[in-house]
Each structure stands twice: as structure tokens, then as C-alpha cells.
Backbone and ligand atoms as CSV (ligand in chain L), in Angstrom:
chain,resi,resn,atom,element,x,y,z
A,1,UNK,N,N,0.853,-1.216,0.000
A,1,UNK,CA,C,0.000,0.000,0.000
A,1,UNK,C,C,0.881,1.256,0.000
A,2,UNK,N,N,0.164,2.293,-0.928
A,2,UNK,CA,C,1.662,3.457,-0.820
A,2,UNK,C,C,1.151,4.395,0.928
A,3,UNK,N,N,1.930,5.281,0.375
A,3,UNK,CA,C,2.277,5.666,1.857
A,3,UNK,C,C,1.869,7.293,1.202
A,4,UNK,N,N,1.596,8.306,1.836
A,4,UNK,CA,C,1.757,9.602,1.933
A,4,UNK,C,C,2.162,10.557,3.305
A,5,UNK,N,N,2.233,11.697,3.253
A,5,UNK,CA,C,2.917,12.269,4.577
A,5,UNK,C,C,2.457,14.014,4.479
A,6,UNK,N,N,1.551,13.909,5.494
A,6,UNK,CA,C,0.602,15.381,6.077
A,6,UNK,C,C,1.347,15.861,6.493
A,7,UNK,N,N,1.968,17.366,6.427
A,7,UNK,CA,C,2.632,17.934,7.685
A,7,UNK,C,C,1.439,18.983,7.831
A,8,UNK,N,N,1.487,19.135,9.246
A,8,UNK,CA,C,0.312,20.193,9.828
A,8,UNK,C,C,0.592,21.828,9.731
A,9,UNK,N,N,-0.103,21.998,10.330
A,9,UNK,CA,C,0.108,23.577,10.403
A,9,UNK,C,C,1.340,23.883,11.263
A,10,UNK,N,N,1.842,22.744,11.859
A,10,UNK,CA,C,2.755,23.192,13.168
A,10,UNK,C,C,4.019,22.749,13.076
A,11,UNK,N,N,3.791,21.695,11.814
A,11,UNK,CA,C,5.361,21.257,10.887
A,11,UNK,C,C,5.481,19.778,11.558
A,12,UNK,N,N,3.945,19.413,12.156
A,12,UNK,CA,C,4.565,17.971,12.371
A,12,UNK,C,C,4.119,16.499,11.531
A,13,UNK,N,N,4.890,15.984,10.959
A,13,UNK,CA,C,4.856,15.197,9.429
A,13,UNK,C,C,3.949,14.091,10.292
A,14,UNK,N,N,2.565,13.869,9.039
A,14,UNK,CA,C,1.985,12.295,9.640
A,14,UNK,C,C,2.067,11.388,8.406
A,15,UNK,N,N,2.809,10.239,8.714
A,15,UNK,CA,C,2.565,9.314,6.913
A,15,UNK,C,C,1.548,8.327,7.991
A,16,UNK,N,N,0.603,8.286,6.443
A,16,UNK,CA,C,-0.319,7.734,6.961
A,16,UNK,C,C,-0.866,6.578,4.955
A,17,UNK,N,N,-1.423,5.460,5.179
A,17,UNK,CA,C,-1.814,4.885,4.030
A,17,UNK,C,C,-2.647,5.297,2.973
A,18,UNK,N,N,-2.332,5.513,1.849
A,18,UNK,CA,C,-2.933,6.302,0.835
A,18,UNK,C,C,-3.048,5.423,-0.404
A,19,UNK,N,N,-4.861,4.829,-0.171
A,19,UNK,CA,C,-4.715,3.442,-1.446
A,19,UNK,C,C,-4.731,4.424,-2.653
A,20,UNK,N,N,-4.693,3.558,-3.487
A,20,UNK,CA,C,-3.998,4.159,-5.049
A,20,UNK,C,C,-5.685,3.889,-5.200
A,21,UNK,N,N,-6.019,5.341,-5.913
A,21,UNK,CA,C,-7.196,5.676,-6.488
A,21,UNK,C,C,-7.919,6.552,-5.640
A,22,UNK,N,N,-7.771,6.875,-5.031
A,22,UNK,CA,C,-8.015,7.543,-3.609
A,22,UNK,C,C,-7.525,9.494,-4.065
A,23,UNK,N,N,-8.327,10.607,-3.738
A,23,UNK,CA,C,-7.931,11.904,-3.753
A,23,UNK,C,C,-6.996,11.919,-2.236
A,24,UNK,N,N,-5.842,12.855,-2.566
A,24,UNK,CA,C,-5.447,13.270,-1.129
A,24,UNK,C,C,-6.546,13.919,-0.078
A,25,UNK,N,N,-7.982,14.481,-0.892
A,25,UNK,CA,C,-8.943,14.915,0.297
A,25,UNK,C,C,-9.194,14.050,0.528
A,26,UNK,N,N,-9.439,12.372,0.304
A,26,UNK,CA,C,-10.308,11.517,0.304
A,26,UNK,C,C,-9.106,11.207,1.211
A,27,UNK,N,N,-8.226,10.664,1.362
A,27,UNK,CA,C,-7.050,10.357,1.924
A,27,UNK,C,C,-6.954,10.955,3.243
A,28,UNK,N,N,-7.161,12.177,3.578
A,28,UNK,CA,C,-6.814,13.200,4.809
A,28,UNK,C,C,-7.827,12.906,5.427
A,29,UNK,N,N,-9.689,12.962,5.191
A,29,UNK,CA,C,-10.648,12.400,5.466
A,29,UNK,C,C,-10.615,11.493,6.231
A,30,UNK,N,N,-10.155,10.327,5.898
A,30,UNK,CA,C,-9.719,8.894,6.055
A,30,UNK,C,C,-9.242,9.277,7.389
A,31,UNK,N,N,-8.245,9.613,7.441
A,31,UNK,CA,C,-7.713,9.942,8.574
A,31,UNK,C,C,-7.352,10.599,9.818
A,32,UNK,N,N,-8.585,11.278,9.261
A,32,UNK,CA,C,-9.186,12.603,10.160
A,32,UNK,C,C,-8.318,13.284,10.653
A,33,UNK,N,N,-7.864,14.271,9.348
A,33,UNK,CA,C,-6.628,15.717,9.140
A,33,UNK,C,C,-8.013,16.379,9.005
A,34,UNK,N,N,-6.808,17.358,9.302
A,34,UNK,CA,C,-7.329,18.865,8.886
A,34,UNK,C,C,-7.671,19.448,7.701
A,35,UNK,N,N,-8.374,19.007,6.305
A,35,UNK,CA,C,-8.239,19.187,5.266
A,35,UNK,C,C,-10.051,19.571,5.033
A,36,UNK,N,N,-10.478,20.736,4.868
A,36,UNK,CA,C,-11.886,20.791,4.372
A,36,UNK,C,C,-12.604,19.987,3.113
A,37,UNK,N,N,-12.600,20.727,2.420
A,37,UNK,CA,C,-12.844,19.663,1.378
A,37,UNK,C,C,-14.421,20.714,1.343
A,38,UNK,N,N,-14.873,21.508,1.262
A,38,UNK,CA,C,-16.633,21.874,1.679
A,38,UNK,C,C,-17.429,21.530,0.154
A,39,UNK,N,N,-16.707,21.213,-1.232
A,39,UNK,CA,C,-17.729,20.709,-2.276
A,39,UNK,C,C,-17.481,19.716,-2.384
A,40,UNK,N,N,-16.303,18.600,-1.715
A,40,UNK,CA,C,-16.545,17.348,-1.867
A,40,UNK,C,C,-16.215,16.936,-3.257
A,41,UNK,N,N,-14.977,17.847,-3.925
A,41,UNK,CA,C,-14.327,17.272,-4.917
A,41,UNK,C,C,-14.733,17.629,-6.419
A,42,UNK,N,N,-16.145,19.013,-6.079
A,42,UNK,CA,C,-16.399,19.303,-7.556
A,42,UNK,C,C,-16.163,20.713,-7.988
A,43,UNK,N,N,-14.546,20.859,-7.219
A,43,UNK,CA,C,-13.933,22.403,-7.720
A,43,UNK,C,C,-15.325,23.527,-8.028
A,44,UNK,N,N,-15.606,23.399,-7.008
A,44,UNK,CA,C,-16.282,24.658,-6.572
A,44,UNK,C,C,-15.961,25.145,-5.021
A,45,UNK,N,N,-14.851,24.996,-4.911
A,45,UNK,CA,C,-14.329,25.410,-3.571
A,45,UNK,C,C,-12.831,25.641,-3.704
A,46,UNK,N,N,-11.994,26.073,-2.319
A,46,UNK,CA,C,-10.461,26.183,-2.438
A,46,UNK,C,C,-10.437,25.760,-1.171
A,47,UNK,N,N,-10.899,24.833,-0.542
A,47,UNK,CA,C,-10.886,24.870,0.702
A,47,UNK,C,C,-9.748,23.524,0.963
A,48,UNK,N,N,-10.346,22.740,-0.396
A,48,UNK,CA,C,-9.052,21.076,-0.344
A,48,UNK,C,C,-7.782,21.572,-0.668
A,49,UNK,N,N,-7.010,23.273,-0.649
A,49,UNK,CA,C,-5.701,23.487,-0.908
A,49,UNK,C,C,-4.701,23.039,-0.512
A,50,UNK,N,N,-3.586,22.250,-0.694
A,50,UNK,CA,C,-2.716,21.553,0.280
A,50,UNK,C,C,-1.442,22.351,-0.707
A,51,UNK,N,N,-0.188,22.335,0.122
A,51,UNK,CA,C,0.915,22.883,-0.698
A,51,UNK,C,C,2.020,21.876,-0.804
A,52,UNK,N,N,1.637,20.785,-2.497
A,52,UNK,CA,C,3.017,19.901,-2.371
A,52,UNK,C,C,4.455,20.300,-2.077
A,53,UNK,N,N,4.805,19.561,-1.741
A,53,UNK,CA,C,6.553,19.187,-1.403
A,53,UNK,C,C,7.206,19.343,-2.827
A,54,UNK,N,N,8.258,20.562,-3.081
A,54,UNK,CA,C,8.514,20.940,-4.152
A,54,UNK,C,C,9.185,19.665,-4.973
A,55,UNK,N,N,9.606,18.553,-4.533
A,55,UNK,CA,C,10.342,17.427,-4.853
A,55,UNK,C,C,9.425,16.943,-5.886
A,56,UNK,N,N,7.975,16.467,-5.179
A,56,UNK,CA,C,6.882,16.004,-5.873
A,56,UNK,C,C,6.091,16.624,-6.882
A,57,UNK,N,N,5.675,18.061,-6.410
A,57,UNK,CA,C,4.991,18.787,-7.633
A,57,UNK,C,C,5.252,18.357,-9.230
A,58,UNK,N,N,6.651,18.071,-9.889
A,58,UNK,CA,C,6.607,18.197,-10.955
A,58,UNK,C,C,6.314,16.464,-11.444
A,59,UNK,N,N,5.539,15.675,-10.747
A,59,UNK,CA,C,5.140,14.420,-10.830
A,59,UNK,C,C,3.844,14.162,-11.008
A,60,UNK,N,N,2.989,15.297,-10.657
A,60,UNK,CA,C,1.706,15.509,-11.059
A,60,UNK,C,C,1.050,15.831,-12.363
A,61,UNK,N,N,-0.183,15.436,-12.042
A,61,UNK,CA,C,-0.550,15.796,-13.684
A,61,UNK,C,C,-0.728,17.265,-13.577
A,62,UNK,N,N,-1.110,17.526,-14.240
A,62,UNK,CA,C,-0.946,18.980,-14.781
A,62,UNK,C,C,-2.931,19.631,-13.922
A,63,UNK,N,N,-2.967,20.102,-13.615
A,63,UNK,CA,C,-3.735,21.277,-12.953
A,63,UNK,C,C,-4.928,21.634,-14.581
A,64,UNK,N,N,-6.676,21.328,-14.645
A,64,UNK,CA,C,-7.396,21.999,-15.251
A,64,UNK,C,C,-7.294,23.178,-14.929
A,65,UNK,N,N,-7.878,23.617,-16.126
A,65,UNK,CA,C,-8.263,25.183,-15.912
A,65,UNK,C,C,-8.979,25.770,-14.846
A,66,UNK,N,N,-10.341,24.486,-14.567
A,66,UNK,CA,C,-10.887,24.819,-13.376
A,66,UNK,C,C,-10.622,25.095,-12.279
A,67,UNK,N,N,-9.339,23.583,-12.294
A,67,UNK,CA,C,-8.963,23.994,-10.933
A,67,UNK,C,C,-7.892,25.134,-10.979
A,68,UNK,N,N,-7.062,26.028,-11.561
A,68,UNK,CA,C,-6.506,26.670,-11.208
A,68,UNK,C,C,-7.097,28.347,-11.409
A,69,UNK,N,N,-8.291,28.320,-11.557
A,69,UNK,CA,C,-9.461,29.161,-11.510
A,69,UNK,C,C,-9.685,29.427,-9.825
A,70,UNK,N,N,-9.731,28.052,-9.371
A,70,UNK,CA,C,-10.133,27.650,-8.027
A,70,UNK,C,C,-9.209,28.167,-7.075
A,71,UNK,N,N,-8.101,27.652,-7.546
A,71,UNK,CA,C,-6.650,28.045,-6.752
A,71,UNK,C,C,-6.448,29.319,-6.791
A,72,UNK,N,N,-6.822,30.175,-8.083
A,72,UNK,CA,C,-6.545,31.639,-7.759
A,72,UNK,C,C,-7.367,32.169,-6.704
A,73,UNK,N,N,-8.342,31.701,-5.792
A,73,UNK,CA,C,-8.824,31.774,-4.894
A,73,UNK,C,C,-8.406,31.971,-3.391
A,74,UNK,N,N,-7.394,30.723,-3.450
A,74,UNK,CA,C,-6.938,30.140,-2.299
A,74,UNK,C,C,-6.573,30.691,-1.526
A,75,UNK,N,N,-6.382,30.612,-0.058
A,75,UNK,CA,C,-5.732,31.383,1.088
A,75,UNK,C,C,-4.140,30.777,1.062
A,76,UNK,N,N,-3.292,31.662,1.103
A,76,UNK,CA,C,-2.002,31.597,1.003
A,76,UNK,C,C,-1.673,30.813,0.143
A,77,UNK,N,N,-1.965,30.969,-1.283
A,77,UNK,CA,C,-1.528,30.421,-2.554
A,77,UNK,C,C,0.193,30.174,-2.692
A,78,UNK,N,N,0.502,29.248,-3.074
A,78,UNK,CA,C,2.035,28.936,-3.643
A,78,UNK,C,C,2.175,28.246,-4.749
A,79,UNK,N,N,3.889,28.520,-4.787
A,79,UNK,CA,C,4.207,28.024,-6.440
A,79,UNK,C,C,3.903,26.660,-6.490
A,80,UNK,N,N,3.449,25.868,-5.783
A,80,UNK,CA,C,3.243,24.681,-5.552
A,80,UNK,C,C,2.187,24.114,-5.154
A,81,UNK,N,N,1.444,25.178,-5.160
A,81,UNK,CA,C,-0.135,24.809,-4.321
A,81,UNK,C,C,-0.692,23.667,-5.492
A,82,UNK,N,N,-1.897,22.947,-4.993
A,82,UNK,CA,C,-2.692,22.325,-5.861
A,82,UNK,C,C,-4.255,22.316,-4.779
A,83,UNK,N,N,-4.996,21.908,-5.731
A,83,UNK,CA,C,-6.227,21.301,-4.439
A,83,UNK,C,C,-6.380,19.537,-4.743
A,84,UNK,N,N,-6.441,19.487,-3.250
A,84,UNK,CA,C,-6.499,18.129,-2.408
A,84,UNK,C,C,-6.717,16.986,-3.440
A,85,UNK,N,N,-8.367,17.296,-3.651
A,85,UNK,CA,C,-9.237,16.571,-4.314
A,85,UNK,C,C,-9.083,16.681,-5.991
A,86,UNK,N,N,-7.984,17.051,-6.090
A,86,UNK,CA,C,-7.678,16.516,-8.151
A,86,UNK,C,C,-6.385,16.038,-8.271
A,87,UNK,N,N,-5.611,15.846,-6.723
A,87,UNK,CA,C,-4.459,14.756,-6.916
A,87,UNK,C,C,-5.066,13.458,-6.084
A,88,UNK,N,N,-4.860,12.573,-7.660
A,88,UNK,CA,C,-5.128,11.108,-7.112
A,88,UNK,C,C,-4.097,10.280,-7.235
A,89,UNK,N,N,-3.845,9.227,-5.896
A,89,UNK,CA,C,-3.044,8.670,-5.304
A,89,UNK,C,C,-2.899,7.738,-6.997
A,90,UNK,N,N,-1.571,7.688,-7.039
A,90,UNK,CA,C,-1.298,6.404,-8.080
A,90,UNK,C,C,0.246,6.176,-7.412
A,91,UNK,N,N,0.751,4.698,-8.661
A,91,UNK,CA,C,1.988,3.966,-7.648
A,91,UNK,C,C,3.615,5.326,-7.635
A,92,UNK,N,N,2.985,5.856,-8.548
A,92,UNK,CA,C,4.397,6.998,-8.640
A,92,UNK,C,C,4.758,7.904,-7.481
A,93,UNK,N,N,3.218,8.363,-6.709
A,93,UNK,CA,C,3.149,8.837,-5.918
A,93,UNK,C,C,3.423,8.519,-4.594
A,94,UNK,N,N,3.357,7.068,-4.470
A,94,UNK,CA,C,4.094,6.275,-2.808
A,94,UNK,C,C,5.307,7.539,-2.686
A,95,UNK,N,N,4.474,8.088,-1.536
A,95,UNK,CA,C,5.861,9.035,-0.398
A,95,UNK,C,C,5.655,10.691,-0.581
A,96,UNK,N,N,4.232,10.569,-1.635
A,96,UNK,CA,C,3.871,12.044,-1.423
A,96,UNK,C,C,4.078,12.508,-0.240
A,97,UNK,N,N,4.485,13.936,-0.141
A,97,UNK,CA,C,4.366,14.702,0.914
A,97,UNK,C,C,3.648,15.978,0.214
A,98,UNK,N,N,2.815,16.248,1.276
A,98,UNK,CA,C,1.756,18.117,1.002
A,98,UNK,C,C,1.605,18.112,2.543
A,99,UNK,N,N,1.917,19.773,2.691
A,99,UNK,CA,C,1.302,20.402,3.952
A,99,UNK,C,C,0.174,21.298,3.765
A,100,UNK,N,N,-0.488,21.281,4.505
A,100,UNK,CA,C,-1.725,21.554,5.129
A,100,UNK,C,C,-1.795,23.236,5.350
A,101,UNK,N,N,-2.334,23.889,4.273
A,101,UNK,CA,C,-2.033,25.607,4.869
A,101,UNK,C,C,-2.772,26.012,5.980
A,102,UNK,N,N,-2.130,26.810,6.666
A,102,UNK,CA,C,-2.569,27.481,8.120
A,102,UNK,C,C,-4.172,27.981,7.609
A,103,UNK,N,N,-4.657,28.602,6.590
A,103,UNK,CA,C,-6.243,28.609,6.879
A,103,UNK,C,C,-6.236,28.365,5.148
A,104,UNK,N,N,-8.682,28.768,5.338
A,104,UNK,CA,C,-8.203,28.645,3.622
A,104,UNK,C,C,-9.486,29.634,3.909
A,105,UNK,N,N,-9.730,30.255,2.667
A,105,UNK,CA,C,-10.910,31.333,2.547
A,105,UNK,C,C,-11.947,30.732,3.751
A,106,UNK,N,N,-12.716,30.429,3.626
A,106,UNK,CA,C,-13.816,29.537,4.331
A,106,UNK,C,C,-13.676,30.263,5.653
A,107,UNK,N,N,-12.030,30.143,6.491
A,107,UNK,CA,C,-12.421,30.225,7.757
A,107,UNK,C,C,-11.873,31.993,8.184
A,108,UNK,N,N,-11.922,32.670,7.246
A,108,UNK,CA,C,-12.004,33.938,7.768
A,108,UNK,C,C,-12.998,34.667,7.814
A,109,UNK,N,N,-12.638,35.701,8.856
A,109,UNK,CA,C,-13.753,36.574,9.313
A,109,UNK,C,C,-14.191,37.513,8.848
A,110,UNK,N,N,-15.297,38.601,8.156
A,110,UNK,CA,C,-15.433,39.567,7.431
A,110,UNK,C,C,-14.890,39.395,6.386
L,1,FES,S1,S,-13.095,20.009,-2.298
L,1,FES,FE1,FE,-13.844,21.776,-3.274
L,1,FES,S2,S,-12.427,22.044,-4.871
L,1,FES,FE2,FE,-11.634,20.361,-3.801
């Protein structure tokens, strides 16, 4: 089974099992992280933002339009950002690492 690895808001790394076919929201879920997710995977939200591990980013597929529509959204956007729920676990990916941004639109005030 591959493996992936949460770091939190506080920098502390969790690898935890990530079956192949599986979204990293679906994945964090699983394991009850910190990861919103509030449309449940139909990029109408920025809330599944996670910021890959620059190692990994260029292993991904490439980002729709939608979603990076979505991402221009995001709370504390990076060169590396993606959302949660349009990276799906496959065997290349055993040892992903993404951290978890300190907030995402959703939870601010005014
Ligand atoms: S959960 Fe809403 S875009 Fe990913």
C-alpha cells in the first residue's frame, strides 16, 4: 500500500496509508486531518488546498483550468499549491508529501 505524509500547520509530518485511487482529500478524510474539502471534490471550492513538497509537484498531472481558476482563490496560494481533491493517489506517488495551509478562505472573518 503506498504511503503519503501530512505535515500540519505546526510542521509535524503524519505518513499515513494512501490506497492508489483515492484523492489526497479523500485520503486526509480517512484519517481525520485537517483538510476541508466543503464541495466534496467538484472544484467549486479552495478549501481542499494543500501545498506539495517541491520534490513532488513536478510528478503531477498537470492542474485543469478549473482547478486553477479555483486556486486563484486560495488562502495563502504557492508556487506549488494544488487542491487536495484533483491529486489522485497512483503507484508513482508512494511518499507524497503536502502540507496543510494554516487557513483557507472559508475560515475567515469579514
Ligand atoms: S473540495 Fe472543493 S475544490 Fe476540492
Amino acid at each position: 500500500m503506498p504511503k503519503m505524509i501530512f505535515v500540519d500547520q505546526k510542521g509535524a509530518r503524519r505518513e499515513v496509508d494512501a490506497p492508489l485511487g483515492l484523492s489526497v482529500l479523500e485520503i486526509a478524510h480517512k484519517h481525520g486531518l485537517d483538510l476541508e474539502g466543503a464541495c466534496e471534490g467538484s472544484l467549486a471550492c479552495s478549501t481542499c488546498h494543500v501545498v506539495v513538497d517541491a520534490g513532488w509537484f513536478d510528478l503531477l498531472t498537470e492542474p485543469s483550468e478549473d482547478e486553477e481558476d479555483m486556486l486563484d482563490l486560495a488562502f495563502g496560494l504557492t508556487r506549488t499549491s494544488r487542491l487536495g481533491c484533483q491529486i489522485v493517489m497512483r503507484e508513482e506517488l508512494d511518499g507524497l508529501v503536502v502540507a496543510l495551509p494554516s487557513g483557507s478562505r472559508n475560515n475567515l472573518k469579514g
